[in-house]
C-alpha positions as MATLAB code, in Angstrom:
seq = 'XXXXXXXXXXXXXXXXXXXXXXXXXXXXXXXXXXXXXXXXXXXXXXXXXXXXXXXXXXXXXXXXXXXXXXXXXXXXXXXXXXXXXXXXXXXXXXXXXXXXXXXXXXXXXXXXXXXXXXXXXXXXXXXXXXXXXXXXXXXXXXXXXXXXXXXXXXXXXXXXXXXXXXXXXXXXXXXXXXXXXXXXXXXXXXXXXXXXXXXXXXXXXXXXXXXXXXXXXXXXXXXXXXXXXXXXXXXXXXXXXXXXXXXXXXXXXXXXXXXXXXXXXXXXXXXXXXXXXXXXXXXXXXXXXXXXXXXXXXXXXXXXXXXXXXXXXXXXXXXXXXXXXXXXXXXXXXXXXXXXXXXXXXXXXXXXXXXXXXXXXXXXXXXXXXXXXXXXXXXXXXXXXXXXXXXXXXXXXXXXXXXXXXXXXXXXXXXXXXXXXXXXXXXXXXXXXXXXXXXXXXXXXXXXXXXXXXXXXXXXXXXXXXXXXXXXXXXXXXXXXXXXXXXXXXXXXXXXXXXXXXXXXXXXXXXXXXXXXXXXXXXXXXXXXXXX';
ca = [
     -40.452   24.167  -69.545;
     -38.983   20.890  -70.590;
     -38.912   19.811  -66.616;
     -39.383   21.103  -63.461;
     -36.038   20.063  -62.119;
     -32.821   19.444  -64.309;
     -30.407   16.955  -62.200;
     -26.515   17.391  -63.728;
     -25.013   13.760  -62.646;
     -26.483   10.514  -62.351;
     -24.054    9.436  -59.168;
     -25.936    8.018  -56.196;
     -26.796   11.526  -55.054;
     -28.272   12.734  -58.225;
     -30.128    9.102  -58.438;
     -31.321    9.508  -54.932;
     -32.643   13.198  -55.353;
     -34.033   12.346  -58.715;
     -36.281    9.190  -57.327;
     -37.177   11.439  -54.102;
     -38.613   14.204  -56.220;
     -40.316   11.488  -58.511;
     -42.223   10.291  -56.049;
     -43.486   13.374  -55.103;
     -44.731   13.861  -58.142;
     -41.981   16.254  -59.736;
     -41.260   15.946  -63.183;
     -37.435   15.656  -63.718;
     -34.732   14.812  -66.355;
     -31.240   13.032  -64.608;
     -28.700   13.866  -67.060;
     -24.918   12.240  -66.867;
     -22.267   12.586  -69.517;
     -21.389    8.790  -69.276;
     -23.417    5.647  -71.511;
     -23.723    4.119  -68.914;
     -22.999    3.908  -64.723;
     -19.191    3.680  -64.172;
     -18.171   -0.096  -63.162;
     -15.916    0.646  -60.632;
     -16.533    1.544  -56.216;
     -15.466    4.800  -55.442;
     -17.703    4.357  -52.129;
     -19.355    1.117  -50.566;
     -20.744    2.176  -47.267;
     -24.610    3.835  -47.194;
     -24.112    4.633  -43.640;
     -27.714    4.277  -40.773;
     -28.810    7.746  -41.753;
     -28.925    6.932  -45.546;
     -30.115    3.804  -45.179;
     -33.121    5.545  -43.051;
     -33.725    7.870  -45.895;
     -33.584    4.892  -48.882;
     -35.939    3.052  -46.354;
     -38.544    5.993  -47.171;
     -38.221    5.939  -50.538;
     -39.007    2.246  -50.272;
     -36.160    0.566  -51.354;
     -33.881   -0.396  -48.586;
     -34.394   -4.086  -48.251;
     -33.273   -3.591  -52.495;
     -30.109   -1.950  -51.386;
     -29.536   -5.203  -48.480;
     -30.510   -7.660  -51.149;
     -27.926   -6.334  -53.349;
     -24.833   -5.581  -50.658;
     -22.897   -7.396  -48.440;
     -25.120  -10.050  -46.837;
     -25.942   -9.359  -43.300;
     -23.566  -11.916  -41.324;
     -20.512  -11.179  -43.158;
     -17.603   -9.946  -41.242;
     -17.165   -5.998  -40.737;
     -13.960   -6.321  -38.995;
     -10.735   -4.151  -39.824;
      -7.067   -6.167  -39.637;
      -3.978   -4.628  -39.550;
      -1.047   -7.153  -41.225;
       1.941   -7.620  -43.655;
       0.109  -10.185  -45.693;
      -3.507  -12.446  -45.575;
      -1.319  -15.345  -45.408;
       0.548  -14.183  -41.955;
      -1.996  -13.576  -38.370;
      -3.669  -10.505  -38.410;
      -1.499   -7.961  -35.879;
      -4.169   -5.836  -34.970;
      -7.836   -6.519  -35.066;
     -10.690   -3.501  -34.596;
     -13.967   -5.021  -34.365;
     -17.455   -3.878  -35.862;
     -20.371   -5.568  -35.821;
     -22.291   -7.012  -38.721;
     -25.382   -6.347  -40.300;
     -27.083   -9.019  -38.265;
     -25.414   -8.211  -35.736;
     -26.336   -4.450  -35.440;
     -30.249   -5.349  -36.202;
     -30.134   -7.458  -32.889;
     -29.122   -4.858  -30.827;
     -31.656   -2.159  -32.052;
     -34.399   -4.299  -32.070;
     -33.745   -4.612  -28.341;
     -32.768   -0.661  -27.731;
     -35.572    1.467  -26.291;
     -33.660    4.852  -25.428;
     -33.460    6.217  -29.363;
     -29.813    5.890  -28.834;
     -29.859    3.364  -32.189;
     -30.342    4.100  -35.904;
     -33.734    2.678  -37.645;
     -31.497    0.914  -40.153;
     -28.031   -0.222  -40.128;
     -25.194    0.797  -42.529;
     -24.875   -1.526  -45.353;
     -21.770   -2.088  -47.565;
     -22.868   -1.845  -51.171;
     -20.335   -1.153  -53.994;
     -20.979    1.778  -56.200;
     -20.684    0.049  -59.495;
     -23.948   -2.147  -57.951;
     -25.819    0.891  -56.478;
     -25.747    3.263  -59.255;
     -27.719    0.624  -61.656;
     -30.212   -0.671  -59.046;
     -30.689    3.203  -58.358;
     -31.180    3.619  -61.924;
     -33.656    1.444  -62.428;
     -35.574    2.243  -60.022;
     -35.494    5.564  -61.277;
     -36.522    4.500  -64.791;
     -39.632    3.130  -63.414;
     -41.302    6.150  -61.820;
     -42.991    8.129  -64.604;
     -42.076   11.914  -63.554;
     -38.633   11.278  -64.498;
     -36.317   10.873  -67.425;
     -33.246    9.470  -67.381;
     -30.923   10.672  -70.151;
     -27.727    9.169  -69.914;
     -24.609   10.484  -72.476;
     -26.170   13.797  -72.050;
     -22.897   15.983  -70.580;
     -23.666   19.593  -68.864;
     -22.186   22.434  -70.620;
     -23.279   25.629  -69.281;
     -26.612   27.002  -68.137;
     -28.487   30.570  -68.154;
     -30.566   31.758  -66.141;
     -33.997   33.583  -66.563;
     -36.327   34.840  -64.265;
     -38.922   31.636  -64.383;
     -36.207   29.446  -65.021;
     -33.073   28.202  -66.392;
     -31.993   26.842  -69.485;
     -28.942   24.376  -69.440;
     -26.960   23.629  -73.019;
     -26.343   19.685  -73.340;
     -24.120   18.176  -75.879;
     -25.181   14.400  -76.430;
     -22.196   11.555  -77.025;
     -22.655   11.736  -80.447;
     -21.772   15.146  -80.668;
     -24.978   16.931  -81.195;
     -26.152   19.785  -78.864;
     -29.463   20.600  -77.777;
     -31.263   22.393  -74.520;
     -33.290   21.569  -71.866;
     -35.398   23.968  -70.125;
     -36.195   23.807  -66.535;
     -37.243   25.888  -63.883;
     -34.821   24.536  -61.425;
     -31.464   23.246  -61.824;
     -28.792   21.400  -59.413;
     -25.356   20.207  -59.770;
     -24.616   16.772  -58.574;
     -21.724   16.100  -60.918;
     -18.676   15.575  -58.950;
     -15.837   17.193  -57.620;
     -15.247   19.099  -61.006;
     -18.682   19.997  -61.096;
     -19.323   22.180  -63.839;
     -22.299   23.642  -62.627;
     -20.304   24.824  -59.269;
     -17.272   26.444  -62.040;
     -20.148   28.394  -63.733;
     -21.575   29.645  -60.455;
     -18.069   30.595  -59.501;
     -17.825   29.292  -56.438;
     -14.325   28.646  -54.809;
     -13.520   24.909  -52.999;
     -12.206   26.100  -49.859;
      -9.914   24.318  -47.751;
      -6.861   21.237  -48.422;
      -7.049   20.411  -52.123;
      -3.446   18.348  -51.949;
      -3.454   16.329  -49.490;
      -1.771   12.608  -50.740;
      -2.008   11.610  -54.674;
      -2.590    7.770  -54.515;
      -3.795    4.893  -56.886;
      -7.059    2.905  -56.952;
      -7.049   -0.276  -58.384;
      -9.932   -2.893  -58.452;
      -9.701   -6.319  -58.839;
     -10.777   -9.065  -59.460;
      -9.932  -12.388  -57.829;
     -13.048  -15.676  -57.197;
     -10.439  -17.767  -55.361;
      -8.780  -15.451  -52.549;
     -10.466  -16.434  -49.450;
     -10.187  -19.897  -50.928;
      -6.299  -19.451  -51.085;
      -5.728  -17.323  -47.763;
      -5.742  -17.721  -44.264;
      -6.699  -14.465  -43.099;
     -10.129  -14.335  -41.504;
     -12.967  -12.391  -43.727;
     -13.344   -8.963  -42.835;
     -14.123   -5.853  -44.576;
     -10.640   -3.656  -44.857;
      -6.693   -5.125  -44.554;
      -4.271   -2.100  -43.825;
      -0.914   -3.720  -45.388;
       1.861   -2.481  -43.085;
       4.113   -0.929  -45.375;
       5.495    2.633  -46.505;
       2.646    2.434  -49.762;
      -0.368    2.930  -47.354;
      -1.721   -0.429  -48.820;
      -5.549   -0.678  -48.067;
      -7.646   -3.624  -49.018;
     -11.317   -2.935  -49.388;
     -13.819   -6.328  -50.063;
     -16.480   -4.859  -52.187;
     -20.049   -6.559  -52.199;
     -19.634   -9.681  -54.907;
     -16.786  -10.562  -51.963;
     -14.649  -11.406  -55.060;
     -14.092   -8.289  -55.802;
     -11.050   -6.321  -54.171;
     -10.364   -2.298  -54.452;
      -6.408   -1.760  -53.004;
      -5.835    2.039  -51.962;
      -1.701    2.607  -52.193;
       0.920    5.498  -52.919;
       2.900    3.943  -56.216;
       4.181    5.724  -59.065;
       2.518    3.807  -61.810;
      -0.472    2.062  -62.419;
       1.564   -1.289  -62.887;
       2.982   -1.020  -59.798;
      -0.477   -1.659  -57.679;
      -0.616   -5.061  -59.078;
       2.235   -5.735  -57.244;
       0.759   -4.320  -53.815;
      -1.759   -6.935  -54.417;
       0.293   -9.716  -54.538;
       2.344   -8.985  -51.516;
      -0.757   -7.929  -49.519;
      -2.030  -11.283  -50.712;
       1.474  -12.990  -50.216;
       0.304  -16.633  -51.747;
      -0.061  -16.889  -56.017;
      -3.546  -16.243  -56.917;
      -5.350  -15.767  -60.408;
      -6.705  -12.018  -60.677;
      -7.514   -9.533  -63.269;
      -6.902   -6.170  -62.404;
     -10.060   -4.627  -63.919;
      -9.530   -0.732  -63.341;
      -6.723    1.470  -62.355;
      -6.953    5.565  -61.566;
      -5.292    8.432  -59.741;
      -7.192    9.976  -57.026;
      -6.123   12.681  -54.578;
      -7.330   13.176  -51.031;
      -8.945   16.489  -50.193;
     -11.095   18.107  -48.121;
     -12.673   21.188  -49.686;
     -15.951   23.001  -49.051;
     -17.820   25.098  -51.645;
     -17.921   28.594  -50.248;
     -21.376   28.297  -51.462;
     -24.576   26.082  -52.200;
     -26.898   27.880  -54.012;
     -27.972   31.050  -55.974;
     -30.577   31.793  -57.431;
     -32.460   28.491  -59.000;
     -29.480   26.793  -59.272;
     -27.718   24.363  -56.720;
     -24.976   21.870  -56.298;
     -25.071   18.713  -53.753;
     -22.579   15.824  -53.388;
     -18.988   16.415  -54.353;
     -19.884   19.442  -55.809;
     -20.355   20.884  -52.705;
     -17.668   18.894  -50.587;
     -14.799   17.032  -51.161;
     -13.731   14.571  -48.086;
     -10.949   11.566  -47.697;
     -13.439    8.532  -47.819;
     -11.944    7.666  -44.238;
     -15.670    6.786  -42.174;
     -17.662    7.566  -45.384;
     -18.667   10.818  -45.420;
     -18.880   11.845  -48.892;
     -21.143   10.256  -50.788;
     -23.606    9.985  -47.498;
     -23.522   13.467  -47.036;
     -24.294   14.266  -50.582;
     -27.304   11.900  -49.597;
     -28.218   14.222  -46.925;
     -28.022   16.943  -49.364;
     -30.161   15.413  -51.731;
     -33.122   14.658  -48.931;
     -32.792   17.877  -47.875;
     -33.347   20.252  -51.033;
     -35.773   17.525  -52.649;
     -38.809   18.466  -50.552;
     -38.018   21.958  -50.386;
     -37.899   22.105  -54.115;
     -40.974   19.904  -54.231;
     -42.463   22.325  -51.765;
     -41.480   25.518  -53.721;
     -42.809   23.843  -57.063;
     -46.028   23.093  -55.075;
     -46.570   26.565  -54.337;
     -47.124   26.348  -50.252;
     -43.163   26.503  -49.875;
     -42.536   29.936  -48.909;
     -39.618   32.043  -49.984;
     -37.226   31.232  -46.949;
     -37.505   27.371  -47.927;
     -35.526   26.733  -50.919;
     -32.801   29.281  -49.822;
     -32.495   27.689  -46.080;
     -30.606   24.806  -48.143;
     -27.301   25.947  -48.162;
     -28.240   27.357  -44.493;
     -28.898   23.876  -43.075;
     -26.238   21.538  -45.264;
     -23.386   23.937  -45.824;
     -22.496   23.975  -41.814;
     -23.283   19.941  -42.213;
     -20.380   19.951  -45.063;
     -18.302   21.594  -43.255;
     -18.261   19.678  -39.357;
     -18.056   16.415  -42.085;
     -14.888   17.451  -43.781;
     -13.079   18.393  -40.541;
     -14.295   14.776  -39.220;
     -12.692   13.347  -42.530;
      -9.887   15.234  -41.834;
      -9.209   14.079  -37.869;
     -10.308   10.075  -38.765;
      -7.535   10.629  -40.896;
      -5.414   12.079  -39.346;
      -5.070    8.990  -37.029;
      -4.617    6.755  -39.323;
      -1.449    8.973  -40.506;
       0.385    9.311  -37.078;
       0.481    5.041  -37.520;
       1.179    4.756  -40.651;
       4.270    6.953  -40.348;
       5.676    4.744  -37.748;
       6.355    2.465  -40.358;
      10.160    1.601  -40.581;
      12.263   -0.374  -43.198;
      13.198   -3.407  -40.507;
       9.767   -3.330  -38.883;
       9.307   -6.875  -40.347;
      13.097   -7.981  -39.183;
      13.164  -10.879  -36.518;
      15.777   -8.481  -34.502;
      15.063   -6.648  -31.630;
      15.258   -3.153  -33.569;
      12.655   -4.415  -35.821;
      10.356   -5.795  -33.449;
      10.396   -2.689  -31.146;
       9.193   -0.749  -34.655;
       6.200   -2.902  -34.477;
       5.364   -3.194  -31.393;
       5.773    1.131  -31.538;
       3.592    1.254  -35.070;
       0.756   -1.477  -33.300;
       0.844    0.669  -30.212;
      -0.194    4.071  -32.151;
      -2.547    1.866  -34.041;
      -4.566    0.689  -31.121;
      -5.085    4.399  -29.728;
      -5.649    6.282  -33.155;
      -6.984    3.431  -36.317;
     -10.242    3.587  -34.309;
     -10.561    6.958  -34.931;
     -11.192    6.667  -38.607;
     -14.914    4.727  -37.578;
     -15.892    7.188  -34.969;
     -18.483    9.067  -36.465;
     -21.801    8.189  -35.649;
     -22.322   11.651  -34.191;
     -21.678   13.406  -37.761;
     -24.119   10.503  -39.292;
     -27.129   10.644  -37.098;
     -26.474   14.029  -34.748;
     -26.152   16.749  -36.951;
     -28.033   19.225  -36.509;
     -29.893   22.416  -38.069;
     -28.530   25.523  -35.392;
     -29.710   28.474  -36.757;
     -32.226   27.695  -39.622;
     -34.477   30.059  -40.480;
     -37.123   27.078  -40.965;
     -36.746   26.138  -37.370;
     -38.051   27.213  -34.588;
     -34.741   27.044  -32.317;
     -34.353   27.254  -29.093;
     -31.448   29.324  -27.233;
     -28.523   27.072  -26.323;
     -28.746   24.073  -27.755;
     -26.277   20.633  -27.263;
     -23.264   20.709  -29.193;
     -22.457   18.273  -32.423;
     -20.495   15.680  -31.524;
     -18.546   13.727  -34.888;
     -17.249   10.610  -32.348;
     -21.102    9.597  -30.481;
     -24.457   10.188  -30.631;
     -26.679   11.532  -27.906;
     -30.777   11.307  -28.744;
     -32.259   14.962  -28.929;
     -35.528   15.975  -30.374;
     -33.656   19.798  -29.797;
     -35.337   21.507  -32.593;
     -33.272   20.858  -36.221;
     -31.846   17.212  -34.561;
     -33.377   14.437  -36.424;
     -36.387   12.824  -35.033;
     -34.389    9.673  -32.910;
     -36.040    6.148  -33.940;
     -38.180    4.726  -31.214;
     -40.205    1.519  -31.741;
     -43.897    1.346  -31.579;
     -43.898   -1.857  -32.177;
     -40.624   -3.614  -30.656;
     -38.723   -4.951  -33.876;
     -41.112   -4.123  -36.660;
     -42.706   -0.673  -36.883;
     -40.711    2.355  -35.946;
     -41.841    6.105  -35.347;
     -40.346    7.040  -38.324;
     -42.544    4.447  -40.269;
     -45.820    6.603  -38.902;
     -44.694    9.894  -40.149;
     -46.424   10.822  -43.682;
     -45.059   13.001  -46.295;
     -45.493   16.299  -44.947;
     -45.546   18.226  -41.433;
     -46.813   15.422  -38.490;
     -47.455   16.543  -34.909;
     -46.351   14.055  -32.475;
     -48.273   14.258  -29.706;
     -48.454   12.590  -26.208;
     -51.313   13.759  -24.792;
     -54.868   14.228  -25.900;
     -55.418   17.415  -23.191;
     -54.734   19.643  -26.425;
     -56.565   21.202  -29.479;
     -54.441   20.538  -32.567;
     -57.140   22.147  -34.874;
     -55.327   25.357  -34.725;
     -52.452   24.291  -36.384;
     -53.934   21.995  -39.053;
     -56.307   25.333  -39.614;
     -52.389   27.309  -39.897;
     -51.050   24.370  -42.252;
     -54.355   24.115  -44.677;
     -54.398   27.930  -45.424;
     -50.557   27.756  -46.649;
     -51.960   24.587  -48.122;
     -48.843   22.470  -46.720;
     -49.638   18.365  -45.766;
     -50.249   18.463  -42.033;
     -50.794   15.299  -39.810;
     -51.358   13.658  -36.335;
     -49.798   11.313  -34.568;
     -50.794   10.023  -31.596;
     -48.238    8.233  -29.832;
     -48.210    6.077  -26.043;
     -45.610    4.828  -23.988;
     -43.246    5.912  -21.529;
     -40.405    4.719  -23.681;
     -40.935    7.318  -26.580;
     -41.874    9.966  -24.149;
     -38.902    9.737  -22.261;
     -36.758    9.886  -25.245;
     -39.046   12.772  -26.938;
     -38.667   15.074  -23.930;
     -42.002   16.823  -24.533;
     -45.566   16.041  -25.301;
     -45.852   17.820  -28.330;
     -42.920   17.572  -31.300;
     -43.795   19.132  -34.939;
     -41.404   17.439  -37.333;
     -41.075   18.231  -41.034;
     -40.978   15.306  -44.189;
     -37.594   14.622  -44.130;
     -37.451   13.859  -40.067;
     -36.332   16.458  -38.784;
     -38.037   18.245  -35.590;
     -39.120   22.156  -36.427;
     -40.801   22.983  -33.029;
     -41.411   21.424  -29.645;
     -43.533   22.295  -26.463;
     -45.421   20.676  -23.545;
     -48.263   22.966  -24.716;
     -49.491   23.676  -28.158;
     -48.125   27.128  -29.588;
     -50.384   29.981  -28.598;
     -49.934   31.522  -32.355;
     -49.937   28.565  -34.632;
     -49.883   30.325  -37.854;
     -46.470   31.932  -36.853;
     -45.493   28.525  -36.028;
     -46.842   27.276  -39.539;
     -45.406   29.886  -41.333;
     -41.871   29.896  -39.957;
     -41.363   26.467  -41.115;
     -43.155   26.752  -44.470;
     -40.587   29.382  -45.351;
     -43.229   32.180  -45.091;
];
């Protein structure tokens, strides 16, 4: 074999799976069809829960360093132009702002990390190179997918190169993380399921040094222009930078949404301008065989809340230890397949919460009327009527803290469940260690070393109380020849979170098994969540 994993895509989810498997030691080639990294956003939010996996790889304070810094304003205005008072203000906190407040939350109730607003022409190369550093992997950019076969130790995918010369690369697994027209998913056959037509809109970046020096709008994060274009203004991470989101018939035409939404003469360049169509589609599968498909090849949401590109994160954390696992040879034979089990009903609770954050923001948007910005009564009731709608369902769009940090893994045949269970929720997040939740943070060290900071690569027992024998299940773990740890852990605080003295929890965080007692058959235990 040429590699042990072939990665089709080299968009932050390929990137992130790529440098996850690296480290692990698994050789892999990242192959993308592009020169080079696009330079324009198409996402700029890595939301808590994918900032807490790209602080295990070792690279979050990177991503900060690179982003948004931490006191700038996350705040969302509603207007008719940055040179008029904002009509409707929702509030988020910053950075800073957010670190505060966990450092003094006890209850798990808190992400590890914060989101961070980073845009995706700045992540893809720092992702790259850190990617080019770790020896295991090749990076092969102008290198485009065209079809694979498979064979029964692996598969062989046929590449044609940017200079027009083909050539194969052998591998004994292969997944598709190239996009909503993923190839790889086309050759699979697998059917996107759900609303593929939902608005056709523009995307235009620009670029413009002197706007907050020209406007009086405070600094904030979006602008929703009130208007019948569905004019969004998103402040990318150089803060000079400026993506506008708007219905217009030609590419010409968002140039002039920016300048009303800006409504005072500026210099600007408009640096890229595209189509884009909001869907929200779910492959009616993940996987077969050795080959699988993460990111937008799986799922297709509206980037209202920013759940696509962090779920294809979640994607990518989740198959890259399995696969490591399997390649490893103490994965069993239920591992690699309990993928799609565990992130296809993920995709799917994340594209209906696209779809209802949305779905507010539509019902005020089409309040909009032609003399809403008339000084008559008529237009001031319109308004008053659009800013009342707007106060009850623009929120909406940010509530989803449950689908970023509660999801969890019902029904995985790597878990040992447990009958019942609580619920997902997409609008909050209630700390669980339910078996298939993700481990909740909890401090050990108030402000500097979290739980999650303890927890090696591999299976960890947490463990409250010393009364027990753990040698039984490191015996179960060494004779599958799986990584298996101990952690002993004090305090009230984490126990009252934890529920239980005794939580076995898997590499990427999640829990697989809790008790007050150790199991009484450990290597069924061991087993079960080995994939055995």
């Amino acid at each position: 074999m040429d590699t042990q994993v072939l990665i089709v895509g080299a968009g932050p989810v390929g990137l992130t799976l790529a440098i996850d498997l690296g480290k692990r030691g698994i050789r892999c080639t990242l192959i993308e069809k592009n020169d080079a990294p696009l330079g324009y956003p198409k996402m700029e939010r890595c939301n808590p829960r994918t900032m807490e996996i790209v602080r295990r790889l070792g690279i979050a304070e990177k991503v900060r360093a690179a982003g948004y810094p931490p006191d700038w304003p996350m705040d969302t205005y509603i207007l008719f132009d940055l040179m008029r008072p904002p009509l409707f203000k929702m509030a988020h906190p910053t950075v800073a702002e957010a670190k505060t407040r966990r450092d003094a939350t006890t209850d798990g109730s808190m992400p590890l990390e914060p989101y961070q607003i980073i845009s995706q022409y700045t992540l893809e190369p720092l992702l790259k190179s850190v990617a080019e550093t770790i020896p295991a992997i090749a990076v092969k950019f102008g290198h485009e997918f065209v079809s694979f076969t498979e064979q029964l130790d692996g598969v062989t995918a046929q590449i044609r190169k940017s200079n027009g010369e083909h050539t194969t690369i052998s591998a004994q697994y292969l997944v598709g993380c190239d996009g909503g027209s993923s190839a790889v998913r086309k050759q699979l056959g697998y059917k996107m399921e759900g609303e593929p037509n939902i608005l056709e809109m523009r995307q235009a970046l620009f670029h413009c040094p002197e706007l907050y020096d020209k406007v009086r709008a405070p600094r904030a994060r979006h602008y929703h222009r009130i208007d019948d274009h569905w004019t969004l203004m998103i402040v990318q991470d150089s803060r000079k930078h400026f993506t506008i989101h708007a219905v217009v018939e030609k590419d010409e035409d968002m140039a002039v949404q920016f300048e009303k939404l800006v409504g005072t003469p500026v210099k600007y360049e408009m640096v890229h301008c595209a189509k884009w169509t909001q869907r929200l589609l779910l492959a009616e599968h993940y996987q077969q065989g050795r080959v699988s498909i993460a990111g937008d090849a799986a799922h297709l949401v509206i980037p209202t809340g920013g759940l696509g590109m962090n779920t294809g994160v979640g994607d990518a954390t989740d198959i890259a230890w399995k696969l490591a696992a399997t390649l490893q040879g103490w994965g069993g034979p239920k591992l690699l397949p309990s993928y799609e089990a565990e992130r296809r009903p993920t995709g799917a609770i994340n594209v209906k919460a696209s779809g209802s954050g949305t779905s507010g923001r539509m019902k005020w948007r089409e309040a909009y009327r032609p003399n809403i910005e008339d000084d008559t009564p008529e237009g001031k009731a319109a308004l008053a009527h659009l800013l009342a709608i707007a106060r009850d369902e623009a929120p909406k769009s940010f509530r989803v803290i449950g689908a970023e940090l509660g999801y969890r893994y019902a029904g995985s045949p790597v878990i040992v469940d447990e009958p019942g269970g609580p619920e997902p929720v997409v609008e909050e997040y209630v700390p669980t260690s339910w078996p298939g939740a993700r481990l909740p943070h909890v401090w050990l060290k108030p402000g500097e070393v979290s739980v999650h900071d303890r927890i090696k690569d591999g299976y960890t027992l947490l463990q409250f109380s010393r009364r027990g024998d753990a040698s039984g299940l490191r015996k179960a773990f060494n004779a599958i020849g799986a990584p298996f740890s101990v952690l002993d852990l004090d305090g009230e605080a984490a126990r009252r979170v934890y529920g239980f003295d005794y939580l076995l929890v898997r590499p990427d965080l999640h829990v697989v098994w809790r008790g007050n007692v150790l199991p009484d058959d450990p290597d069924k235990i061991a087993r079960i969540v080995t994939g055995h």
